[in-house]
Gaussian input, Z-matrix of N, CA and C with variables (Angstrom, degrees):
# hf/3-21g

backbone

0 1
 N
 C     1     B1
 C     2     B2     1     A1
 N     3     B3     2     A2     1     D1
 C     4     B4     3     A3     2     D2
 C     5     B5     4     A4     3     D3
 N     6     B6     5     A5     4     D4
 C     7     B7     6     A6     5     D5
 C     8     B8     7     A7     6     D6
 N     9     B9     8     A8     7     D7
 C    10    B10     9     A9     8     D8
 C    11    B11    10    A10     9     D9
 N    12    B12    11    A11    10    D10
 C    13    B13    12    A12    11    D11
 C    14    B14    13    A13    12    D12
 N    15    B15    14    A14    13    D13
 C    16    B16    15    A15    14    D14
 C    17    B17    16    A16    15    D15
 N    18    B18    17    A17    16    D16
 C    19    B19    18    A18    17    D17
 C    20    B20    19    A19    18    D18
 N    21    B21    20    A20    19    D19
 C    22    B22    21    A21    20    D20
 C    23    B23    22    A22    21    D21
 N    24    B24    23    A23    22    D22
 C    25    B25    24    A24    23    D23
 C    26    B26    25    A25    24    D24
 N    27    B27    26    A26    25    D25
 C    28    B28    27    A27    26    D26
 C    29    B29    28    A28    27    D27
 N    30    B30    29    A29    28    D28
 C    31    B31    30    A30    29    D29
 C    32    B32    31    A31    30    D30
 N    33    B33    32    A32    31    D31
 C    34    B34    33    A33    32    D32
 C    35    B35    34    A34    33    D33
 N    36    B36    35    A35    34    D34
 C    37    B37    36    A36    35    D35
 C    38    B38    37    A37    36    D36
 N    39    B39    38    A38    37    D37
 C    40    B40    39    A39    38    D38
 C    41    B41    40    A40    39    D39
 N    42    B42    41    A41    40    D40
 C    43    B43    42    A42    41    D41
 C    44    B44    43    A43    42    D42
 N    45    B45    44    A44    43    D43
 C    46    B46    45    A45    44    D44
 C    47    B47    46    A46    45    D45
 N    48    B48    47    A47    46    D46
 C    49    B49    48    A48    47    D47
 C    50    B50    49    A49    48    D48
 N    51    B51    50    A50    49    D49
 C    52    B52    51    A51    50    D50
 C    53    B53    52    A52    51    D51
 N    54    B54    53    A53    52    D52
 C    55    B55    54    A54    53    D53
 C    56    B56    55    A55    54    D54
 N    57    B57    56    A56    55    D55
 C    58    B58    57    A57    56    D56
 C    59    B59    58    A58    57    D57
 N    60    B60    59    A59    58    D58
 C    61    B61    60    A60    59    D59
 C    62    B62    61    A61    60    D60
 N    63    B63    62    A62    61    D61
 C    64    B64    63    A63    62    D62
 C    65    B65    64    A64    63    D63
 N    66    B66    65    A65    64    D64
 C    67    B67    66    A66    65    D65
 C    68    B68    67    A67    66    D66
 N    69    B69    68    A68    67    D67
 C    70    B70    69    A69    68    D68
 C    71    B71    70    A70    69    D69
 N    72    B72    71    A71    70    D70
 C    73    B73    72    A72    71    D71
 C    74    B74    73    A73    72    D72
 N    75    B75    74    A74    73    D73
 C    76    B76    75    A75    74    D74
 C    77    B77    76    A76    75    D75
 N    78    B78    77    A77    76    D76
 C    79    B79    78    A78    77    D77
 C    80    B80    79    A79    78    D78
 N    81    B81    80    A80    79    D79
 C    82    B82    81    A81    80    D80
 C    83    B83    82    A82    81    D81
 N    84    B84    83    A83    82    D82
 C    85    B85    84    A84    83    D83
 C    86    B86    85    A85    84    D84
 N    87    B87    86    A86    85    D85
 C    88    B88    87    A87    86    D86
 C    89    B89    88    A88    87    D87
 N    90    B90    89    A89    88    D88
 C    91    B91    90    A90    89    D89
 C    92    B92    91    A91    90    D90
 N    93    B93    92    A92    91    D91
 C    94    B94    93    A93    92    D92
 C    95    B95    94    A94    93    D93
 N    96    B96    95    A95    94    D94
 C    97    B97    96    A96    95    D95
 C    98    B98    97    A97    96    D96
 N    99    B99    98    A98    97    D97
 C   100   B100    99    A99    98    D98
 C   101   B101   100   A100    99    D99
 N   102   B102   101   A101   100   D100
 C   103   B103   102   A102   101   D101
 C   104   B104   103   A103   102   D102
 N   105   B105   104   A104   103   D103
 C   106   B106   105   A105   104   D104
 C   107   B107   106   A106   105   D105
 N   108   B108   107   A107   106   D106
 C   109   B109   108   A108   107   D107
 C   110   B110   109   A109   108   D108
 N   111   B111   110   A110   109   D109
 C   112   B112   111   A111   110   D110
 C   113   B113   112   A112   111   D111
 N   114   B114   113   A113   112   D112
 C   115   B115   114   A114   113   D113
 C   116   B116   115   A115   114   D114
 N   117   B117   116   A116   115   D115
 C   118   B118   117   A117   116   D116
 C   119   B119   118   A118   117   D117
 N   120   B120   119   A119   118   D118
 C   121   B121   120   A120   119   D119
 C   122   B122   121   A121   120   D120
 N   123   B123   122   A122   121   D121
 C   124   B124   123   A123   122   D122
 C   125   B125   124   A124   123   D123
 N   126   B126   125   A125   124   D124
 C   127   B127   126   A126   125   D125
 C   128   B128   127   A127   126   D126
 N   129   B129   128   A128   127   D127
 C   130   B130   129   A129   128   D128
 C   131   B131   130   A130   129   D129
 N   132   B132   131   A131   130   D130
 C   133   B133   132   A132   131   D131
 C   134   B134   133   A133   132   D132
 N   135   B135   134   A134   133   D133
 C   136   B136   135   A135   134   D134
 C   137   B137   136   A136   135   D135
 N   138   B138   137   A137   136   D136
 C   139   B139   138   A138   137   D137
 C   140   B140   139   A139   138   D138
 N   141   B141   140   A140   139   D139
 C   142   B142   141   A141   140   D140
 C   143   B143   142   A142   141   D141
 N   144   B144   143   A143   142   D142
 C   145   B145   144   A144   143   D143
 C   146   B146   145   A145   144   D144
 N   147   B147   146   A146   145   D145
 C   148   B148   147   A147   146   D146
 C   149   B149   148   A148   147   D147
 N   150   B150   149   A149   148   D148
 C   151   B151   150   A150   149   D149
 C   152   B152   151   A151   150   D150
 N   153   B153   152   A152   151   D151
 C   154   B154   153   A153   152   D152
 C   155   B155   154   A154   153   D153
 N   156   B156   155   A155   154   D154
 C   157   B157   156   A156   155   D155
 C   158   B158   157   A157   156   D156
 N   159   B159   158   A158   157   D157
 C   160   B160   159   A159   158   D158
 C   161   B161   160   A160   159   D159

   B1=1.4495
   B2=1.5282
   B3=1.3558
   B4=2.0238
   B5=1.2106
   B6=1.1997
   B7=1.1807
   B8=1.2958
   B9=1.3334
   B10=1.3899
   B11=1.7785
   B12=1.7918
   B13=1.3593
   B14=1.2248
   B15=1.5705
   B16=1.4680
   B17=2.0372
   B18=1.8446
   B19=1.3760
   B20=1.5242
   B21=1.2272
   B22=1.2545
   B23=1.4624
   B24=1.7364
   B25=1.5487
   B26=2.2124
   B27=1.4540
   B28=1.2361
   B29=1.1303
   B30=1.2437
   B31=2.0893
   B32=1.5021
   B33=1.3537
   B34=1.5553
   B35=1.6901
   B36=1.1714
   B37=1.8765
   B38=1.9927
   B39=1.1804
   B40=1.3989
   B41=1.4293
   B42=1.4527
   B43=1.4216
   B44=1.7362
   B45=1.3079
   B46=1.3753
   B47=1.8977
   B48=0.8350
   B49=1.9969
   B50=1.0286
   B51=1.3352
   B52=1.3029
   B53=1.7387
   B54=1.0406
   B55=1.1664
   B56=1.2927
   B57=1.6934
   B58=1.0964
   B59=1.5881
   B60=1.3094
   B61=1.7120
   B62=1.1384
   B63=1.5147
   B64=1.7292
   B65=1.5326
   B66=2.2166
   B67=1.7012
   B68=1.5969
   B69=1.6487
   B70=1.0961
   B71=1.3209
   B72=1.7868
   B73=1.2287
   B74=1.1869
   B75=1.3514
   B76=1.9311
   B77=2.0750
   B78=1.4957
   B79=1.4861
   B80=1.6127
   B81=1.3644
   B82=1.1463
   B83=1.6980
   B84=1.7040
   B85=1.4379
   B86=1.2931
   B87=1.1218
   B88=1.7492
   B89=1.6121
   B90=1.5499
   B91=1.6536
   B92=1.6791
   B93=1.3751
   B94=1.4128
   B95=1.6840
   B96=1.0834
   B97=1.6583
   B98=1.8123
   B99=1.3744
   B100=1.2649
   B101=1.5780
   B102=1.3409
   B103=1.8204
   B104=1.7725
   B105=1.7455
   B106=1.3651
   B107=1.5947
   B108=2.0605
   B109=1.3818
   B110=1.3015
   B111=1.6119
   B112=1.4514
   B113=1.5530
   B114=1.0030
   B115=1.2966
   B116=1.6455
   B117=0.9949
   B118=1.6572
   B119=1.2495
   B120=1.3764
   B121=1.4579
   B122=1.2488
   B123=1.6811
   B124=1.0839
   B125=1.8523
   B126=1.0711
   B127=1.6054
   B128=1.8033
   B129=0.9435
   B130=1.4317
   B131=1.4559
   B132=1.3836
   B133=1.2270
   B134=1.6381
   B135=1.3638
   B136=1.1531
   B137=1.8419
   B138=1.9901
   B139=1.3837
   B140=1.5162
   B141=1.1421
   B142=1.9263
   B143=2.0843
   B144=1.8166
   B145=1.5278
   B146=1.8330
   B147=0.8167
   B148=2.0315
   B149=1.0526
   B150=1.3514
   B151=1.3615
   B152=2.0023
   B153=1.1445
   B154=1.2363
   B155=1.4844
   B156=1.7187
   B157=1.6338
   B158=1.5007
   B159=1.1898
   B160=1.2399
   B161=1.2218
   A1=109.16
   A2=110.29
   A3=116.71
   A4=97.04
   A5=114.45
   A6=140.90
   A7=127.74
   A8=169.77
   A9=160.19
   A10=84.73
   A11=116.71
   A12=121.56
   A13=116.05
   A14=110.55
   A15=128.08
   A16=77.91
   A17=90.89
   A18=79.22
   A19=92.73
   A20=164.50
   A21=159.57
   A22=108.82
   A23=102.66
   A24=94.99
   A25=98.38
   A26=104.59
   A27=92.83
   A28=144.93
   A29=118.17
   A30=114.36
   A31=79.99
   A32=118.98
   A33=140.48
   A34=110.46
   A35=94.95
   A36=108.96
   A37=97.75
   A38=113.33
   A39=114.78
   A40=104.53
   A41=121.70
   A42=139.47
   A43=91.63
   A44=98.88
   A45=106.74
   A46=94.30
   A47=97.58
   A48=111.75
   A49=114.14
   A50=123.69
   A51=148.02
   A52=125.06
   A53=176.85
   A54=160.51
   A55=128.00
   A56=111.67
   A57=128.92
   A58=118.23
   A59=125.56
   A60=116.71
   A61=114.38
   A62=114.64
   A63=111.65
   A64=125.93
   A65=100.62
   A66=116.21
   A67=91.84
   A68=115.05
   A69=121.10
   A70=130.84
   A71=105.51
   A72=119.62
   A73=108.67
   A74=123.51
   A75=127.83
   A76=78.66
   A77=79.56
   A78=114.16
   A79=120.24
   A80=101.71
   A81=91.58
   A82=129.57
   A83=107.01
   A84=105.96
   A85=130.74
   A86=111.82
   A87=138.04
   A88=96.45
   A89=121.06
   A90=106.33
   A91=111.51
   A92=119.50
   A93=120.66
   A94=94.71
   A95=110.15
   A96=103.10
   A97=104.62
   A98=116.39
   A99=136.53
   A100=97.67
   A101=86.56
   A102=80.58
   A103=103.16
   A104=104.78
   A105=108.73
   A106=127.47
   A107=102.68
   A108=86.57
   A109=80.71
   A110=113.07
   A111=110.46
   A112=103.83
   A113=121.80
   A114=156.42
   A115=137.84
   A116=143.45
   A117=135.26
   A118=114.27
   A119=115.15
   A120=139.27
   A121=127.65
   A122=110.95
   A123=130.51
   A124=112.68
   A125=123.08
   A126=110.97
   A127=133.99
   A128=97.51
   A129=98.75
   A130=132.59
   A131=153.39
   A132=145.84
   A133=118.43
   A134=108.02
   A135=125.34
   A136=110.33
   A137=93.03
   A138=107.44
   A139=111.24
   A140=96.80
   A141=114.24
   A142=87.97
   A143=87.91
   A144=79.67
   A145=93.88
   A146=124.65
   A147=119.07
   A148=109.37
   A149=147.29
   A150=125.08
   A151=120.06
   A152=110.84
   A153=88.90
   A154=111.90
   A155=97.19
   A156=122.51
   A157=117.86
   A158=119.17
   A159=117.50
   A160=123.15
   D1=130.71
   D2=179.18
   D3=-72.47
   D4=152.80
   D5=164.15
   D6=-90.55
   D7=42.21
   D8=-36.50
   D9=-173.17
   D10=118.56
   D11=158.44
   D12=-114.51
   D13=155.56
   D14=-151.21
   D15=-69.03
   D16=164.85
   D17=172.01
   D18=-118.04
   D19=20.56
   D20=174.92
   D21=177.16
   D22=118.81
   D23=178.52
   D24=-116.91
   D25=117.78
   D26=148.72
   D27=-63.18
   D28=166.73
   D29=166.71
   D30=-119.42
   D31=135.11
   D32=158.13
   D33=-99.76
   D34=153.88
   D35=178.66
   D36=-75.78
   D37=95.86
   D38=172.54
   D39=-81.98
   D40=-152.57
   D41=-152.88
   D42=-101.20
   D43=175.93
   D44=175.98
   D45=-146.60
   D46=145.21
   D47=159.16
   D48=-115.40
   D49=158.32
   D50=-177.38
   D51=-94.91
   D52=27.08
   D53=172.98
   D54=-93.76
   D55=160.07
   D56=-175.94
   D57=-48.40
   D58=128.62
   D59=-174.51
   D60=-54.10
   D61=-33.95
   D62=-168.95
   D63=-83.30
   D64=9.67
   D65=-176.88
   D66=-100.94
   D67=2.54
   D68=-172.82
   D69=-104.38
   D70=-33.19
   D71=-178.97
   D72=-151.31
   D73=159.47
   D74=-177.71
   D75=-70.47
   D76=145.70
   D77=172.50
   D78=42.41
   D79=22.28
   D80=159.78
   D81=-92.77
   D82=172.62
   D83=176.72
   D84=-65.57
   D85=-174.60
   D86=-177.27
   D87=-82.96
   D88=-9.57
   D89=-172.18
   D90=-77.73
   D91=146.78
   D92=-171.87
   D93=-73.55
   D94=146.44
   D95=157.20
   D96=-143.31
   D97=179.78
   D98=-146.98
   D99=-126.77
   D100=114.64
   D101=-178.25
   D102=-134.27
   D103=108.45
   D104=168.61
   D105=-39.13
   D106=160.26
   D107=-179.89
   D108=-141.04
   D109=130.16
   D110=-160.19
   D111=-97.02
   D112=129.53
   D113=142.39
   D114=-47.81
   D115=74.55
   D116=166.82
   D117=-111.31
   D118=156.25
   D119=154.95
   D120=-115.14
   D121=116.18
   D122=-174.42
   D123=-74.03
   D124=96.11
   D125=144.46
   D126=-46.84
   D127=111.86
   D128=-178.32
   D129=-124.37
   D130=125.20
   D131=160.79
   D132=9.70
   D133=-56.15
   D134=-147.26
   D135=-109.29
   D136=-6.91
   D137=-177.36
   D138=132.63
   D139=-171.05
   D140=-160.64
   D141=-97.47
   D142=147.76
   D143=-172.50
   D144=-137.24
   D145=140.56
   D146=-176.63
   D147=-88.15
   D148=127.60
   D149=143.10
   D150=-99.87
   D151=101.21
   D152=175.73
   D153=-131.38
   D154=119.35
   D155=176.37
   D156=-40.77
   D157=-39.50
   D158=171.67
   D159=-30.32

């Protein structure tokens, strides 16, 4: 059986969310922070493929 590899994978600018650090981690603060949600698109042989983590 072939094995078929992507031929180019981007990283795209996905979404971001918002919350407080301390809904995030033991002891953290009340400060909001910005936490990416990474995003790529696979090129492939066979076609375009999405990944989105979100």
């Amino acid at each position: 059986m072939a094995h078929a590899t992507a031929k180019k994978l981007i990283a795209l600018e996905g979404a971001t969310f918002s919350m407080k650090e301390r809904h995030l981690m033991m002891s953290g603060s009340d400060e909001v922070i910005d936490i990416p949600v990474p995003t790529f698109l696979v090129e492939h042989a066979k076609g375009l493929v999405l990944f989105d983590t979100g």
